[in-house]
C-alpha positions in Angstrom: -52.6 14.6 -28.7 -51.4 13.8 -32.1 -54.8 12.6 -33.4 -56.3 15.7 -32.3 -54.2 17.6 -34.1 -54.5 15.8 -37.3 -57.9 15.9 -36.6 -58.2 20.1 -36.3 -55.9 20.1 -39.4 -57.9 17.6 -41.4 -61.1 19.4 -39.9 -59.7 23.0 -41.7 -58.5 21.6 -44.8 -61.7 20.6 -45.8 -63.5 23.6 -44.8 -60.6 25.4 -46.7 -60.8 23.0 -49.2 -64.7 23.6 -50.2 -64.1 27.1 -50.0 -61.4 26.4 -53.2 -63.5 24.9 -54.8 -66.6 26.7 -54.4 -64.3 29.8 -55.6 -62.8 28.3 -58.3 -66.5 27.2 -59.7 -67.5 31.2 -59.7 -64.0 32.3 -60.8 -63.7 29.8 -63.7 -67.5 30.7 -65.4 -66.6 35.0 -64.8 -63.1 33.8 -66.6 -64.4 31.9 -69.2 -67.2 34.7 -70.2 -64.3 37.5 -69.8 -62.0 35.4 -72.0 -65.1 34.6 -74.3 -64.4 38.5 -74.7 -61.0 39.2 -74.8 -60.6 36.5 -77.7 -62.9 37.7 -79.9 -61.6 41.0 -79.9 -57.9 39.8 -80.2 -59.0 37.3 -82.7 -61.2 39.4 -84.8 -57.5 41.8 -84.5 -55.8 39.4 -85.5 -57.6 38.1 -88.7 -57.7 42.2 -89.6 -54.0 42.1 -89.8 -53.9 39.0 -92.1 -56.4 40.5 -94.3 -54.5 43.6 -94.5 -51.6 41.8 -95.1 -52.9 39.8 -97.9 -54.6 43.3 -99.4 -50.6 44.6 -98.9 -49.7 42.0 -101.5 -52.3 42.2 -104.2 -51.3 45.9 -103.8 -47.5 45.6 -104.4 -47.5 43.1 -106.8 -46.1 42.4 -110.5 -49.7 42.9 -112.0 -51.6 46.0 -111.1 -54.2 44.1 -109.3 -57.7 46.0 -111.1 -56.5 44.7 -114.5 -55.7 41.1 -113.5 -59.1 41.4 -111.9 -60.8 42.6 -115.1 -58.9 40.7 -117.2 -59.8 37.6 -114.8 -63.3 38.2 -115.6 -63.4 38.5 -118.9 -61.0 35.2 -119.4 -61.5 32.8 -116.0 -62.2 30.1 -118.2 -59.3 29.8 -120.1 -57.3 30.4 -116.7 -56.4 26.9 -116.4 -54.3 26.1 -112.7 -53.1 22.1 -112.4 -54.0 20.7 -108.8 -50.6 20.1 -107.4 -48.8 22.9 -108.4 -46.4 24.2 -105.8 -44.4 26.9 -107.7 -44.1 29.5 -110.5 -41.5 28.4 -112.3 -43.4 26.6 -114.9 -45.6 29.9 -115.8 -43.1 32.6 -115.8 -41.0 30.4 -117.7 -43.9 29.7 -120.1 -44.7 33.8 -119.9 -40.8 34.8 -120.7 -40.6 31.9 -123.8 -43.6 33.6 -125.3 -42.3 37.2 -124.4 -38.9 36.5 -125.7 -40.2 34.7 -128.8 -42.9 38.0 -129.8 -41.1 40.9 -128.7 -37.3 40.4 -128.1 -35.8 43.3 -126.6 -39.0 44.7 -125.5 -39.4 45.2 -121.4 -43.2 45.3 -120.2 -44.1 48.5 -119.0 -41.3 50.3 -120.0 -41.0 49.5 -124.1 -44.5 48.0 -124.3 -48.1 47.9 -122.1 -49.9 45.1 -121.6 -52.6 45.8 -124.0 -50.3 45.8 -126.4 -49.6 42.1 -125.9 -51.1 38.9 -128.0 -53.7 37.6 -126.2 -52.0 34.1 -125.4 -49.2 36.2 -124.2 -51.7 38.4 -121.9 -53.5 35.0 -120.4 -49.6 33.7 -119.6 -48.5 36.8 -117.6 -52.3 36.7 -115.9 -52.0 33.3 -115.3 -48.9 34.1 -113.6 -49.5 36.3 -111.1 -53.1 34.6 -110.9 -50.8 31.8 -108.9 -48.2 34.0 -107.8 -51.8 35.5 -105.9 -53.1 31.8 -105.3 -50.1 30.9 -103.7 -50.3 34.2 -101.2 -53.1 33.4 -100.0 -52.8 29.3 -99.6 -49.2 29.8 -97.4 -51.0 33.3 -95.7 -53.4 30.3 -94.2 -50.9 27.7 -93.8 -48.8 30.0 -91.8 -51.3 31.8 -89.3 -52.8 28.8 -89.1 -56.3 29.5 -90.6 -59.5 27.8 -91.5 -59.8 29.3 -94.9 -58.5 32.5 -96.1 -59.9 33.9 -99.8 -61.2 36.5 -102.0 -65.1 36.9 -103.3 -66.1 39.5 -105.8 -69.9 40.3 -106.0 -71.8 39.1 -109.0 -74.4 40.9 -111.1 -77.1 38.0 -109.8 -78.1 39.5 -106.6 -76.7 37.9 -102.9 -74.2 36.0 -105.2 -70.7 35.8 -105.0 -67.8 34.1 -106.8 -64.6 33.5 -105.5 -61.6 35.1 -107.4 -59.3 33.1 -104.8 -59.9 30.0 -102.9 -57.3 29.4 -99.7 -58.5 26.0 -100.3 -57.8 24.1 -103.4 -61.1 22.1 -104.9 -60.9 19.7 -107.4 -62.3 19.5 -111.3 -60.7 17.3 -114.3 -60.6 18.1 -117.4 -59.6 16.5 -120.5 -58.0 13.6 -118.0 -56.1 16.7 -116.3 -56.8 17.6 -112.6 -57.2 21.6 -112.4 -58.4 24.0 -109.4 -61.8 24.8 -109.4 -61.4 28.3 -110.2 -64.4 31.2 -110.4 -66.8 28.5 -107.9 -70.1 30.8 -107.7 -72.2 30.7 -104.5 -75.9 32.2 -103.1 -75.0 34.2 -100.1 -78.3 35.7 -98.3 -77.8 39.4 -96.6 -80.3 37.9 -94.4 -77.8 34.9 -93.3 -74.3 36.9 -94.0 -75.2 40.4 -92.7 -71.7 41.0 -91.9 -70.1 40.6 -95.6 -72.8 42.5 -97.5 -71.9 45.1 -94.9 -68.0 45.2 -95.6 -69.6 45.5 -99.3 -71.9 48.5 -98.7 -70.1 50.7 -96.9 -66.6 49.7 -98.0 -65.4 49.8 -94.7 -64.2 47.2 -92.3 -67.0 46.0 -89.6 -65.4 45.5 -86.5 -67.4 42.1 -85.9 -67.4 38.7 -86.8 -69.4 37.0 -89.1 -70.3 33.2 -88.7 -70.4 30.5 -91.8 -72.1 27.3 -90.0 -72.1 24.8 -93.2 -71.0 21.3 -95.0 -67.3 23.3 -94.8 -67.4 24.1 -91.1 -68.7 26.2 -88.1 -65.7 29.5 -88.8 -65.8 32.9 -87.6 -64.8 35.7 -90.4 -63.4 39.0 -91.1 -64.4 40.8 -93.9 -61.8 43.2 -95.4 -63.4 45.9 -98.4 -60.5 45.8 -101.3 -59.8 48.4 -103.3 -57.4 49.9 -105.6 -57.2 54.0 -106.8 -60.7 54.5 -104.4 -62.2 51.6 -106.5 -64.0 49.1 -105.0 -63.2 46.0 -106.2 -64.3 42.7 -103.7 -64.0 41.2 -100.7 -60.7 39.6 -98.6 -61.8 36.9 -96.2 -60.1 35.2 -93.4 -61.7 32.3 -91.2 -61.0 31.0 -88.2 -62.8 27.5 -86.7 -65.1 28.1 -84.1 -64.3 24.9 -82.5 -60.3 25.6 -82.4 -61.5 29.4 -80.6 -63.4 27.8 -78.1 -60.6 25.4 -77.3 -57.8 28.2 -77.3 -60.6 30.3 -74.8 -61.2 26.8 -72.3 -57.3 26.0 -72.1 -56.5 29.9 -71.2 -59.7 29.7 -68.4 -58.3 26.7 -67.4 -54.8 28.2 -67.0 -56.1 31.1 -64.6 -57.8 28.6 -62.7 -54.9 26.3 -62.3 -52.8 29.7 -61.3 -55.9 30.9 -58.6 -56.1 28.0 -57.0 -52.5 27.4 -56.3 -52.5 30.5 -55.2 -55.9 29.8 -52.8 -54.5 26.5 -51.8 -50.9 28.0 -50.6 -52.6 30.2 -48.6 -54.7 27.9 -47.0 -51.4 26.4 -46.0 -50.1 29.4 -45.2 -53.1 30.0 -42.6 -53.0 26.7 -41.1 -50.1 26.8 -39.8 -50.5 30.4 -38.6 -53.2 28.2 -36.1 -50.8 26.3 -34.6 -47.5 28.3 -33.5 -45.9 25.1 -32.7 -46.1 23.8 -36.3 -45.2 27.6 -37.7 -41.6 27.2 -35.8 -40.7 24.2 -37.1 -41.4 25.6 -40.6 -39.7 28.8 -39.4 -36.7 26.0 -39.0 -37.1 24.3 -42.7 -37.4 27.4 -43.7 -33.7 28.9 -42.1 -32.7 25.7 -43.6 -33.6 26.1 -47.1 -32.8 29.9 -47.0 -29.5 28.8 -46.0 -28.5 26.2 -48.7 -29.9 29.2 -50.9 -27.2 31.5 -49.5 -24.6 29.0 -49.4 -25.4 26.0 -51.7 -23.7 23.3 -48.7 -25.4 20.1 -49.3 -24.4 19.6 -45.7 -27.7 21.9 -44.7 -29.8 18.7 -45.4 -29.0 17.2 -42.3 -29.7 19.9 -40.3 -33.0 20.4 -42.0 -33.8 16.8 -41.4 -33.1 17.5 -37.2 -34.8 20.7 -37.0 -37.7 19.5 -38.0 -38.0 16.3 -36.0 -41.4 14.0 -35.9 -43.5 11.8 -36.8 -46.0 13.8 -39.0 -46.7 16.1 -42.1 -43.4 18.3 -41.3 -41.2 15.8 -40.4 -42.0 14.0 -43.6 -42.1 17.8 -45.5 -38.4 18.0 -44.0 -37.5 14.6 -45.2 -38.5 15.4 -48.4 -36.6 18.6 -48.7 -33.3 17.1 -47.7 -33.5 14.5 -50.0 -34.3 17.3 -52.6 -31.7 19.4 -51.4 -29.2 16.4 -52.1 -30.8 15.4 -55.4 -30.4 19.3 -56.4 -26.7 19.3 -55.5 -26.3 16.5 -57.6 -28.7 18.1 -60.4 -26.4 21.1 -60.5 -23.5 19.4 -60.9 -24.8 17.6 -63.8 -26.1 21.2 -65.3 -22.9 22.6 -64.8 -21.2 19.7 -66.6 -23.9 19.4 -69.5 -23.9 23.0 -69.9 -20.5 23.2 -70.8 -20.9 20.5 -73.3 -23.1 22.3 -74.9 -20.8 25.2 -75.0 -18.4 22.8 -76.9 -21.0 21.7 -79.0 -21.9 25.0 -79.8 -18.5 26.4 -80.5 -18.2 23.2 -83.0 -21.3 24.0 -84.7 -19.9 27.4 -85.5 -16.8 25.8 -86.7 -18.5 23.5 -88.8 -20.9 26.7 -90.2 -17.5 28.5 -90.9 -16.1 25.6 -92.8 -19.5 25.1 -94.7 -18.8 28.7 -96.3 -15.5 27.8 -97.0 -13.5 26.0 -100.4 -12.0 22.9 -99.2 -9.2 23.8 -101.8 -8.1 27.6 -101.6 -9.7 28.6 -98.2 -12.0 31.9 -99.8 -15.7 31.9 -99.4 -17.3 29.1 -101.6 -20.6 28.8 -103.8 -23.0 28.7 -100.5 -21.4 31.8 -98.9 -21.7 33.7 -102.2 -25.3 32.4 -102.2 -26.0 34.3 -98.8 -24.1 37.9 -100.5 -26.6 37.4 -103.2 -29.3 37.7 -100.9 -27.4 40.7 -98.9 -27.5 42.4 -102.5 -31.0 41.6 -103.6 -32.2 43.4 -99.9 -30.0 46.8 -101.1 -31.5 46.6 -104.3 -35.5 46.2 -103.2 -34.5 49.2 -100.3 -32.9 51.2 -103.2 -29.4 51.6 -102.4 -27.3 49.4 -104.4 -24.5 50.6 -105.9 -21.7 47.0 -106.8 -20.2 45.2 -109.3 -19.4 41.6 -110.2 -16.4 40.1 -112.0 -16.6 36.9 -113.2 -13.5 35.0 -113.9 -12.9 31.9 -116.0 -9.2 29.8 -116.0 -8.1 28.6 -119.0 -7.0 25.3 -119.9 -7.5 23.9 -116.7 -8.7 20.5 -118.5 -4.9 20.4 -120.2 -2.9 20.7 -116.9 -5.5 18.0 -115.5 -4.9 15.6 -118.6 -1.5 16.4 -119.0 0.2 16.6 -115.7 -2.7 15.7 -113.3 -5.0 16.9 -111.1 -2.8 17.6 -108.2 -0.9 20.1 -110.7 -4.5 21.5 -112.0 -5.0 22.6 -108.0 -1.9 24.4 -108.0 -3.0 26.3 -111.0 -6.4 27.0 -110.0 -4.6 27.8 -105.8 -2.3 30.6 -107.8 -5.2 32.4 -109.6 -6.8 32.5 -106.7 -3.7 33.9 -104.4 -3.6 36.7 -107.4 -7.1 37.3 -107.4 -7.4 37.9 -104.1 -4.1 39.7 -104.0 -5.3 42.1 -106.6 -9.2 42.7 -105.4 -7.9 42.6 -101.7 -10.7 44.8 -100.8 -13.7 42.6 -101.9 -14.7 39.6 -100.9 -13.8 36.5 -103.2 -15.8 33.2 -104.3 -14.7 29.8 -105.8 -18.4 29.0 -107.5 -17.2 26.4 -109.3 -14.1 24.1 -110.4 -12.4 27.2 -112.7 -14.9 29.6 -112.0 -14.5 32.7 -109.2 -16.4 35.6 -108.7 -15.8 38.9 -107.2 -18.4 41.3 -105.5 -16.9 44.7 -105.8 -18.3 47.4 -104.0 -16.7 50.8 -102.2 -13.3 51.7 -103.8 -13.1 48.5 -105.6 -16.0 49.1 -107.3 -14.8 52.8 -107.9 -11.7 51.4 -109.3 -12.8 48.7 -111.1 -11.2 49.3 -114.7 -7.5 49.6 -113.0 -7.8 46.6 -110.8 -8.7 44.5 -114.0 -5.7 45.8 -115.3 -3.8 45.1 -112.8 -5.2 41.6 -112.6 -4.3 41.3 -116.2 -0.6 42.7 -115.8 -0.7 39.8 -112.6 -1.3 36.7 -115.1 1.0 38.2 -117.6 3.8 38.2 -114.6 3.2 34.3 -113.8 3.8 33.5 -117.8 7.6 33.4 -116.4 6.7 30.9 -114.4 9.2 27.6 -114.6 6.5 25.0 -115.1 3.5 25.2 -117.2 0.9 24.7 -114.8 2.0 28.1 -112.8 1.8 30.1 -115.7 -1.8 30.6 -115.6 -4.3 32.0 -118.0 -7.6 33.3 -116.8 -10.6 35.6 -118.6 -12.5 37.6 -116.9 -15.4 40.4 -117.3 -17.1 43.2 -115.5 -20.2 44.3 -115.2 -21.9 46.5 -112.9 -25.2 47.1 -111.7 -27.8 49.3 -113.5 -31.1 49.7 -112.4 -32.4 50.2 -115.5 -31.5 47.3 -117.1 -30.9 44.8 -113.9 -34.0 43.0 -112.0 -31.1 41.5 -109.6 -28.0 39.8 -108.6 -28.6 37.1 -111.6 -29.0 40.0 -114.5 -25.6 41.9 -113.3 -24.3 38.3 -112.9 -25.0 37.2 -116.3 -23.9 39.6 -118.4 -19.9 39.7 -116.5 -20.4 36.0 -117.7 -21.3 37.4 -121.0 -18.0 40.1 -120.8 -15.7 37.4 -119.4 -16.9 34.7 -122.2 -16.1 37.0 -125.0 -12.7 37.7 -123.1 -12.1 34.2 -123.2 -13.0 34.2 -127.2 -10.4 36.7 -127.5 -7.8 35.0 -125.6 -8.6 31.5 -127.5 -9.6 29.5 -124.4 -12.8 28.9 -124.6 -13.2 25.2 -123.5 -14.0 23.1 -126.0 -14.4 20.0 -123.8 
């Protein structure tokens, strides 16, 4: 009786079985080609946005974008970019050196044009935002992941391009320097490239791929029409590998078939033991079982699952299995229970520790990395246009005698009882230690309104401690406010810069300036 059971059972399950897989054959090629679909379109979405992005950015930036463009023309071979640059520190410093040097006091755009400029000073502001450009689009690819990501402006020669920027860097020495191939010049044929000389003609943004199939790769693009003031002035490109798309489209077919045929296969289950009532009520009892120890979570349940479904065969062993699962879970909960309140505890420390990383060891206030982070909070209110704060910078004096003369231990009192009195005095502000002497105060809402009479109070607070018993408690501190002007401020730094200007020529005044 047994073997004729197995027998009907084994005897379904392959009919059921060859039904799966004939099903899955049709369903995987209809998903594949509907996918094939679907991903072009989202794709060909997708690469739209990062173009549009990347035209956001040559639209907003330093340099109106048609000038750099002309002016790139006119000039691309003095534009001279090293190989393994990473960042724009060395240009704009060389563009503010010359700046500073020829026109001191003058602000581009406001007190001068850019036509007005020398021409080496011109080429090192182009340069510039050539690489601040360069950089946009090398990191647009890095980040989304692209083949190649760049920007081609039409040449007189007709079906020839040259690229302005190149998401990927190529190679040419000269003078024993490595530089970036800059201005590379290639034949594109309307015939081949249909798609790009379209995005050209029109000026508008075909809503299809075009395919490069050459020494650099098999890619899909998207062509994005630039243009600035209604001027047409090239073309943004974004690539994806034909090769990675295919693989993305065969892993998601593959998933859909992985989910239909666990589906199909559970219901081939399902009806085979709908054939056989005796078989459905002994998984009606694993069932009760497992429904139970749901309800209840009483490991106890196992042993009743393992009688209630009593035999020698498929069931029996099913039943086996879930009992010792049902055991192995109990003890997998307890562990989750334990290992999830360890990391509660690790988490709580971790916000501790973050808490004392923004905090001086010495006098407890905010420190030089939680000032850091308030910079950044400013820098946000002044790009939305609503900053409105001031910084005071303050400097104690003769910190270096107390150290040399009574010791350090006494130099951290001092430096402990400016800070109690600073804080005391700008209680409304939030204070930093940003160095060994050195504080600094953000002052915004009444503080900021009131700025003038807490610095005199502050003043009228150090001339109190001068009755101080011992030396190193009579403390002596310069200090200078400035506040933020949009006219005159790019940022945090300029606003900063010149209270350390106000508090240095306080310090003049009052005879400390360190000499040490």
């Amino acid at each position: 009786m047994v073997k004729r059971t197995k027998s009907l059972i084994f005897k379904f399950a392959l009919i059921f079985l060859l039904f799966i897989i004939g099903t899955l054959a049709l369903t995987g090629v209809a998903t594949y080609k509907n996918q094939m679909s679907v991903y072009r379109t989202q794709k060909l979405e997708n690469l739209q946005l990062v173009a549009e992005h990347l035209a956001d950015i040559m639209t907003t930036g330093n340099m109106e974008f048609s000038f750099l463009q002309e002016f790139y023309i006119k000039n691309k071979d003095k534009f001279l970019v090293p190989y393994h640059f990473s960042s724009l520190k060395e240009t704009l410093d060389t563009y503010n050196r010359l700046f500073a040097e020829k026109y001191p006091g003058k602000i581009l755009g406001t007190t001068i044009d850019f036509s007005e400029l020398d021409e080496d000073v011109q080429l090192a502001y182009a340069l510039y935002n050539y690489e601040f450009f360069l950089l946009a689009f090398e990191n647009t690819c890095h980040t989304f992941n692209l083949a190649y990501t760049y920007y081609l402006i039409p040449d007189e020669e007709p079906e020839h391009i040259f690229y302005m920027f190149d998401g990927i860097r190529k190679k040419e020495t000269k003078n024993g320097r490595d530089y970036i191939l800059l201005g590379r010049k290639a034949e594109v044929k309307r015939s081949e490239h249909p798609v790009l000389w379209k995005a050209w003609d029109t000026g508008k943004r075909p809503d299809e791929f075009g395919v490069w199939d050459n020494d650099y790769g098999h890619d899909y693009s998207c062509y994005y029409p630039f243009s600035v003031n209604g001027k047409q002035l090239g073309i943004i490109g974004a690539e994806v590998e034909v090769a990675d798309a295919n693989r993305e489209i065969f892993r998601n077919s593959l998933r859909q078939m992985g989910i239909m045929a666990i589906i199909l296969f559970l219901s081939m289950i399902l009806l085979l033991f709908c054939i056989n009532k005796f078989y459905i009520l002994r998984i009606s009892t694993l069932q009760n079982g497992v429904k139970s120890y749901a309800e209840n979570k009483d490991p106890e349940i196992a042993e009743n699952i393992k009688k209630g479904v009593w035999g020698e065969d498929e069931i029996a062993s099913l039943g086996e299995q879930v009992s010792s699962m049902i055991h192995d879970l109990d003890v997998y909960m307890h562990n989750l229970l334990k290992t999830t309140r360890e990391l509660y505890d690790a988490k709580k420390n971790a916000e501790a520790m973050n808490i004392l990383a923004n905090r001086d060891a010495l006098t407890g206030i905010r420190n030089k990395t939680a000032y850091d982070n308030e910079v950044k909070r400013l820098e946000k209110n002044i790009a939305n246009g609503n900053a409105r704060f001031g910084i005071c910078m303050i400097d104690l004096n003769f910190l270096k005698h107390i150290n040399d003369t009574y010791g350090h231990e006494q130099g951290n009192t001092a430096i402990k009882k400016l800070c109690r009195i600073v804080c005391l005095i700008f209680a409304h502000s939030p204070v930093f230690r940003i160095g060994g002497d050195e504080f600094v105060v953000i002052l915004e809402n009444s503080d900021f309104d009131n700025a003038d009479s807490l610095l005199t109070s502050f003043k009228s607070a150090l001339y109190e401690s001068q009755k101080a018993e011992n030396e190193w408690e009579r403390v002596s501190a310069a200090a200078g406010i400035a506040t933020y002007d949009p006219a005159i401020d790019t940022g945090v730094e300029s606003v900063f810069k010149r209270a350390d200007m106000t508090m240095y020529e306080n310090k003049k005044h009052m005879k400390a300036v360190r000499t040490d």
